[in-house]
C-alpha positions in Angstrom: 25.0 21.6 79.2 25.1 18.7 81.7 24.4 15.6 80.8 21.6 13.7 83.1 21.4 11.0 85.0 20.6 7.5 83.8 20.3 3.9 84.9 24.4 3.2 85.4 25.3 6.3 86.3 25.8 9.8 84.7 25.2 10.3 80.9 27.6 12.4 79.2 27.7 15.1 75.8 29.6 14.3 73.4 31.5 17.6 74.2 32.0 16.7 77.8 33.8 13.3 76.2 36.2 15.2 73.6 37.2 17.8 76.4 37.6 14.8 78.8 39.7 12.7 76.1 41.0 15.6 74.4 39.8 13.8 70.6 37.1 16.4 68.9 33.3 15.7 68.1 34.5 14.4 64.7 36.5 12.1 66.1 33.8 10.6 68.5 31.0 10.8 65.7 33.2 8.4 63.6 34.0 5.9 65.9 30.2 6.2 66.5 29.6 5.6 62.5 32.1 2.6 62.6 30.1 1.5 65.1 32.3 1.0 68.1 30.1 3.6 70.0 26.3 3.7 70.2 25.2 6.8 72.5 21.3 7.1 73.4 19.8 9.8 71.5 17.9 12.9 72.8 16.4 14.7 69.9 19.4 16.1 68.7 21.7 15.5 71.7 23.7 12.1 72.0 24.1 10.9 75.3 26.9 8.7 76.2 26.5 6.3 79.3 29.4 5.1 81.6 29.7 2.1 79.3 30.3 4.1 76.1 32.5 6.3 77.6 34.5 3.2 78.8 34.4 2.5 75.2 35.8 5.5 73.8 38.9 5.1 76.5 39.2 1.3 75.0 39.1 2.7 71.6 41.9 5.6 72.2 44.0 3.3 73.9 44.0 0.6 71.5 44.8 3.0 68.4 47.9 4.4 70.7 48.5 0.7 71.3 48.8 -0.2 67.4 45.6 -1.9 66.5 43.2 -1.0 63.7 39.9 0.1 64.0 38.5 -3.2 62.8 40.5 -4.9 65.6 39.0 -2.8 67.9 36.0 -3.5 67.0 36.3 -7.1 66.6 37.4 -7.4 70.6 34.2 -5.2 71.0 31.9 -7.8 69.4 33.6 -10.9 71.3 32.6 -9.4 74.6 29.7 -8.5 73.7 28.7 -11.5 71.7 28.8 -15.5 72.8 32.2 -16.0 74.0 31.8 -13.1 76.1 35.1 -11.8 78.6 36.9 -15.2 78.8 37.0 -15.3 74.4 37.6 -11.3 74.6 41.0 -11.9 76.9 41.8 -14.4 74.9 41.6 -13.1 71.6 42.8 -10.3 72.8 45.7 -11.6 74.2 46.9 -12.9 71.4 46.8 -9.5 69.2 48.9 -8.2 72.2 51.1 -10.7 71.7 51.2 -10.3 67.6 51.7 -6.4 68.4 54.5 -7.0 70.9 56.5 -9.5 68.1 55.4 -6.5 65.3 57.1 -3.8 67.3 59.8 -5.7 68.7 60.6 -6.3 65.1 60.7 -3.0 64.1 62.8 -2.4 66.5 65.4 -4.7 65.1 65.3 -3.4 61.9 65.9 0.1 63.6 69.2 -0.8 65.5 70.2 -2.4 61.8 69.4 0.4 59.8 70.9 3.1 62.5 74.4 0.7 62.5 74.2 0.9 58.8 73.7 4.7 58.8 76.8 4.8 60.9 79.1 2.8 59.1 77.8 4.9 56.0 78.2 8.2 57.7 82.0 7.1 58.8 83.3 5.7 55.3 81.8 9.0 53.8 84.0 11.0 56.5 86.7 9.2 55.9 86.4 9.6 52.4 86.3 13.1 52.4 88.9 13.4 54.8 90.9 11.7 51.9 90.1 13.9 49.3 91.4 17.2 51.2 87.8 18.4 52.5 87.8 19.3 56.0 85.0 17.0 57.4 85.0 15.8 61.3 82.4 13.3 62.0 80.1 14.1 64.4 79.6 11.4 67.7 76.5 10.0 67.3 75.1 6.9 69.4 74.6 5.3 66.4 78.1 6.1 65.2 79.9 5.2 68.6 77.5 1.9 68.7 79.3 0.6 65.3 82.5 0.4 66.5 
């Protein structure tokens, strides 16, 4: 079924959005009942303009970006609300900036756990090696990047 036209441009199904997005109905339903989407309603049909499926991108690409639904929404209600764009950017610059130090982070504690894993991995090796068992370590990144 094809969506119709509406002030804005073209209105589109809820099925035409989780083809198009590849997220199911469910998916778009409960970012609807969080409200971070608000489609027009038809009788039973839910209509989404251009701005709510700008929405929906916003809302996928922030969850693979990190942030929470709430945080989401929150940079939602700042452009929409009296601070408008200039508050949203800058609000929302500094969660990008609180996302970059958590994930920069984590990788740190990666590298530290993956050196630790080596020097592990080696001792046990070496170990073994000392106690008659046949055992030759394998060369792994993280094993060569100990040394």
């Amino acid at each position: 079924m094809e969506a119709r036209a509406g002030a804005g441009g073209r209105h589109h199904t809820i099925s035409e959005l989780a083809r198009e997005f590849d997220v199911t109905t469910r998916t778009i339903r409960f970012y609807e009942d969080e409200g971070l989407l608000a489609p027009e309603r038809r009788g039973q049909m839910r209509l989404y303009s251009p701005r709510e499926r700008v929405r929906l991108k916003l809302i996928l690409r922030g969850k693979r970006l990190g942030f929470s639904l709430a945080e989401i929404k929150e940079i939602f209600d700042l452009y929409d609300g009296a601070p408008g764009e200039v508050g949203q950017l800058s609000h929302f610059l500094g969660k990008i900036a609180e996302r970059r130090r958590q994930l920069e982070q984590q990788r740190e504690d990666i590298e530290v756990t993956l050196a630790e894993l080596a020097s592990v991995e080696a001792r046990c090796h070496a170990r073994l090696a000392e106690l008659g068992g046949r055992s030759k370590p394998k060369r792994t990144r993280a094993a060569r990047n100990a040394r």
